[in-house]
C-alpha positions in Angstrom: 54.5 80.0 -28.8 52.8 83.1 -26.8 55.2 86.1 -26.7 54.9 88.5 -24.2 55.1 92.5 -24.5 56.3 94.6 -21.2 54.7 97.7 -21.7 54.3 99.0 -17.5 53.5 102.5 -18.4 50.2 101.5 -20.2 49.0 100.4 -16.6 48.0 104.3 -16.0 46.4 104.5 -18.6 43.9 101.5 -18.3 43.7 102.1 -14.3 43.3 105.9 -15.1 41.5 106.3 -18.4 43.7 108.8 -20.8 43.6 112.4 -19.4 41.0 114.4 -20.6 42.3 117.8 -19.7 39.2 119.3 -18.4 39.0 117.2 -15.0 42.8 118.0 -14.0 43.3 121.1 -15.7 45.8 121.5 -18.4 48.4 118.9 -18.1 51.0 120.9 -20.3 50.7 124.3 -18.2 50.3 121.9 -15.3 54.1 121.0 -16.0 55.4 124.4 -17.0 54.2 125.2 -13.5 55.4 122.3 -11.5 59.6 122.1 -11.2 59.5 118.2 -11.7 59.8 118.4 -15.7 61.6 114.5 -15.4 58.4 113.4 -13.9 56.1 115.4 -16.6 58.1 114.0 -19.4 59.1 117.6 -20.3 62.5 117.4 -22.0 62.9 121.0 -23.2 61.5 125.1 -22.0 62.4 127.6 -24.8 61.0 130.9 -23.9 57.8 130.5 -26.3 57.6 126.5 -26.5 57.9 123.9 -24.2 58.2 119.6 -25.5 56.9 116.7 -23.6 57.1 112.9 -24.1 53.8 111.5 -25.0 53.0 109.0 -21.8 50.5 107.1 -24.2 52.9 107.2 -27.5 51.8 105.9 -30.8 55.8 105.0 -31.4 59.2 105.0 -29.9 60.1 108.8 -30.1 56.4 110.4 -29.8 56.8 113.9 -28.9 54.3 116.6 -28.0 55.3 120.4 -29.0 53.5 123.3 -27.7 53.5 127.2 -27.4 54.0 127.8 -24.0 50.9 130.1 -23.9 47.6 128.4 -23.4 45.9 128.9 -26.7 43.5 126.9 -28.7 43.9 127.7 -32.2 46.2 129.1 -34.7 44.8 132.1 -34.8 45.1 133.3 -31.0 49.0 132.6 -31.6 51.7 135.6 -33.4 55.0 136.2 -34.0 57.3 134.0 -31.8 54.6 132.3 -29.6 53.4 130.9 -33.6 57.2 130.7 -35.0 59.3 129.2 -32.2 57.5 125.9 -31.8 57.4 125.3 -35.6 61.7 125.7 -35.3 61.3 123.3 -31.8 59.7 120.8 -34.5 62.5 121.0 -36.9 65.3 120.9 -34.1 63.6 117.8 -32.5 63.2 115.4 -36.0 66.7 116.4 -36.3 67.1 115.2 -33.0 65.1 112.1 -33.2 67.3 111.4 -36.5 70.3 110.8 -34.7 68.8 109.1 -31.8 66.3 106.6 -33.6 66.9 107.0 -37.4 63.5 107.1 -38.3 62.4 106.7 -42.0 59.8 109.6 -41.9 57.8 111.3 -39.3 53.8 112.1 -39.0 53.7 115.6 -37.6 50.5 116.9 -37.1 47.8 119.5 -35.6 44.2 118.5 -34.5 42.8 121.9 -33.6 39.5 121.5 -32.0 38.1 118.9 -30.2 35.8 117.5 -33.4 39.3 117.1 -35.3 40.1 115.1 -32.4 42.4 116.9 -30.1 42.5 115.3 -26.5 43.4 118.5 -25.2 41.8 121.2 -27.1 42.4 124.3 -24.8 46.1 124.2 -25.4 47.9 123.5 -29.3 50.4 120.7 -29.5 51.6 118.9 -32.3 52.6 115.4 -32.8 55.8 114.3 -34.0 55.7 110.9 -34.4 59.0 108.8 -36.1 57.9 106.2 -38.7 59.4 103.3 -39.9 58.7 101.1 -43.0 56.5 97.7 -41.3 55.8 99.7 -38.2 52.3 98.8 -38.7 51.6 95.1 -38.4 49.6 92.5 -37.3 49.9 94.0 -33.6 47.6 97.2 -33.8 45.3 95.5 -36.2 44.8 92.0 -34.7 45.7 92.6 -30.8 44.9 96.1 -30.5 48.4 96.6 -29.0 51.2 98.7 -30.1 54.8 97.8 -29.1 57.0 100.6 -28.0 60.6 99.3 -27.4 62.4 101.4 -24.9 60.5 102.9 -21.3 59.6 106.5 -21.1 62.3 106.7 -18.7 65.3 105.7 -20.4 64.0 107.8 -23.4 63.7 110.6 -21.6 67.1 110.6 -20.5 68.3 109.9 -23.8 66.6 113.1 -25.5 67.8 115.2 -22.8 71.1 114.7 -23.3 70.7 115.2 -26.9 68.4 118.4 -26.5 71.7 119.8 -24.7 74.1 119.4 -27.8 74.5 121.4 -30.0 72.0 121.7 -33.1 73.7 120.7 -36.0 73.8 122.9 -38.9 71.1 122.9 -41.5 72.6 121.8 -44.9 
């Protein structure tokens, strides 16, 4: 029997091509610019760091974190501009822990376009929950990866969860 997998938000992305940066600008300074952060995915401003839904996610949950400065590497990046973002990733696993209750994250950093970052004016890193058997015959046979829940109705869901309270670190 043929299953079927509703996943609307990919249509962009074929119809489109995945955003290169360089045609349109900067797509994360692009929404710290625009007042429409529902329709930019962006759940969350601190004053040095901003965090956006990924609109082409590897997983349920796939966030982007970023200085809110436009900055390419590492080194360009001091004191809270280089500090705040690495807290934002620690408040937002424990974030995704309540919401998803992943068994372990990839969080990573490709700085530079040869280490493969799609946007390599402007840092972001990757938080992406893992689960054990997330990988399966999907990605590997069909070349399709099946995300559960819309953009949308996670969107909402991590915004009302960035507003609560962080809990206390153990």
């Amino acid at each position: 029997m043929l299953s079927r997998i509703w996943a609307p938000w990919r249509a962009q992305y074929i119809q489109e091509g995945a955003p290169d940066g360089a045609s349109d600008g900067c797509f994360l300074c692009r929404g710290l610019a625009e007042d429409r952060d529902r329709e930019n995915y962006l759940v969350f401003r601190g004053p040095h760091s901003v965090v956006v839904l990924n609109r082409y996610p590897y997983n349920n949950g796939h966030l982007l974190v970023a200085p809110r400065v436009h900055r390419g590497t590492l080194r360009e990046l001091e004191g809270a501009e280089l500090v705040e973002p690495i807290q934002v990733l620690r408040r937002m696993t424990l974030i995704l822990d309540r919401l998803l209750r992943p068994q372990g994250y990839n969080i990573g950093l490709n700085q530079g376009k040869a280490a493969g970052a799609g946007l390599p004016g402007h840092l972001h890193w990757h938080i992406v929950p893992r689960w054990d058997g997330d990988t399966n015959f999907m990605p590997v046979l069909g070349n399709t990866k099946v995300i559960v829940e819309s953009l949308n109705e996670f969107y909402d869901r991590l915004l009302e969860e960035c507003g609560r309270e962080p809990e206390p670190m153990a």
